[in-house]
C-alpha positions, -999 to +999 in steps of 0.1 A: -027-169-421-053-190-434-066-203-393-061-184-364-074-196-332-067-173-297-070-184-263-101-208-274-118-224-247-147-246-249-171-259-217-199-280-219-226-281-191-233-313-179-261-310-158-247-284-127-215-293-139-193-276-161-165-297-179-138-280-195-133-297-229-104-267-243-082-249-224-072-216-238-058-229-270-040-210-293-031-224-325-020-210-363-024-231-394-006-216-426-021-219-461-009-258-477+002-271-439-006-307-432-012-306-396-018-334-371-039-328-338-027-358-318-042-369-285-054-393-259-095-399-253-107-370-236-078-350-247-099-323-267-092-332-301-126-338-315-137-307-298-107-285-318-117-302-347-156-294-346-145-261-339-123-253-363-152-271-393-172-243-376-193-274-364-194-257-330-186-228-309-160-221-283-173-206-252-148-179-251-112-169-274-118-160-313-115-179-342-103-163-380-107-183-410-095-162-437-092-133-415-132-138-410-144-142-376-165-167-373-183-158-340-198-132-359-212-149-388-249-163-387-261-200-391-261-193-430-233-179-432-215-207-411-229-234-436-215-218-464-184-214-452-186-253-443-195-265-477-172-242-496-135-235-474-140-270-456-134-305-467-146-332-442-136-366-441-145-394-412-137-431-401-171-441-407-173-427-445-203-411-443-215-421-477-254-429-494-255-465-495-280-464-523-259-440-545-235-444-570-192-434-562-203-408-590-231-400-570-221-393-539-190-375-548-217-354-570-241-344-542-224-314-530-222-296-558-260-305-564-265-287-533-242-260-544-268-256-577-236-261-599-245-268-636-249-302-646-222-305-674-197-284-649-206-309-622-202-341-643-163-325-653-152-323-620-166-357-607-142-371-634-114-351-624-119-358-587-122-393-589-092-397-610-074-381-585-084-406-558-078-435-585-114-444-584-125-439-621-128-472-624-156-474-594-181-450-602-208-471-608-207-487-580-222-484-543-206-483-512-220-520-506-201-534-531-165-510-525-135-520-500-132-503-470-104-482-483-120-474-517-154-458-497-128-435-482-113-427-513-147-416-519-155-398-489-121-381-499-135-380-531-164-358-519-146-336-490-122-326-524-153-318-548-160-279-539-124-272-539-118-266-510-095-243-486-089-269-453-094-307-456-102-317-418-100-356-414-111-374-384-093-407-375-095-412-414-080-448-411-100-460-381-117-484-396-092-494-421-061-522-419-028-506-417-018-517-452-053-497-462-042-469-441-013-461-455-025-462-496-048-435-478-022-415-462-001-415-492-030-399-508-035-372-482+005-366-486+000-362-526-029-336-521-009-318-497+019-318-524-005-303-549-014-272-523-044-289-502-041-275-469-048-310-443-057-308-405-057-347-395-072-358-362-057-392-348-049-412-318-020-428-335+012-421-333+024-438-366-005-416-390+003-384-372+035-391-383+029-385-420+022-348-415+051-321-408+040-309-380+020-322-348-001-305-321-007-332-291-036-317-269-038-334-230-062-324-207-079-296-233-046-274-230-015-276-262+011-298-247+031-294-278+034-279-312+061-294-332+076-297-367+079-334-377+115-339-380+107-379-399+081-361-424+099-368-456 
């Protein structure tokens, strides 16, 4: 099992207040699933996302990535994990508005002190999978909405690697943009990318084959997508 997550929990203090955000949540995640975490505002989805990119902590219950448990591992430990097994994308891009496509898709293996020729190979290769070859010389400034998340997909692909978690990926995005992007997320899936999707909407969970909807912090379902062609 590539995630495991057991009776998860997660409360924040707000002031004298405690406010549960997850409610004993147990969820399993397969190697090459495409899983959707559907749910209303408030529902505990951003939460089970930021704890599952080891963003955050859960107050109580165990997490295994890998059959590693993450409450154990130190801050270091925790950031390597994130930039090698964990692929993020977001509705606000995210990019360096003063680097180049090749740039910013570049920058985490910079940070991962990969050699220079090595580094420049798989840029190539990474952007031609994204269909953005053509782009790399240009900023984010002068890029479509839907080609800076190709980018931003782009980069979250670059290490390789084991979970690609995408949060509201086509927020900001038309639904004719949206869709070129989820057709991209279903072709990485095809070619073994394990995806965890976050989304409000009904229609982009709807691309993956299964669907957890979270209400209130507790699972209110866990589903296989019956329309997922």
């Amino acid at each position: 099992m590539l995630i495991e997550l057991k009776d998860i929990s997660k409360i924040y203090e707000v002031g004298t207040q405690e406010v549960p955000a997850l409610r004993n949540i147990d969820v399993s995640v397969k190697e090459n699933e495409y899983l959707a975490i559907m749910g209303p505002s408030g529902s505990g989805k951003s939460t089970l996302m930021n704890i599952i990119g080891c963003l955050d902590t859960p107050t109580s219950g165990t997490y295994q990535l890998k059959d590693r448990e993450i409450s154990k591992l130190d801050d270091d430990e925790l950031a390597e994990i994130r930039s090698s097994e964990i692929g993020f994308v977001f509705q606000t891009f995210n990019l360096l508005p003063r680097m180049t496509t090749f740039q910013n898709v570049e920058l985490p293996l910079i940070y991962g002190r990969a050699e220079r020729q090595s580094r420049a190979e798989r840029v190539w290769e990474t952007l031609d999978a994204v269909g953005l070859r053509d782009r790399a010389h240009h900023r984010p400034n002068e890029l479509s909405g839907g080609q800076r998340q190709r980018v931003a997909i782009a980069r979250a692909l670059i290490n390789r690697p084991s979970i690609i978690l995408a949060d509201e990926p086509t927020g900001n995005l038309d639904s004719t943009t949206g869709e070129e992007i989820m057709q991209i997320f279903r072709k990485l899936n095809r070619s073994g990318n394990t995806i965890i999707l976050v989304t409000h909407e009904q229609y982009i969970a709807e691309h993956a084959r299964r669907i957890v909807r979270l209400l209130d912090g507790r699972v209110a379902s866990d589903s296989v997508n019956a329309g997922h062609a």
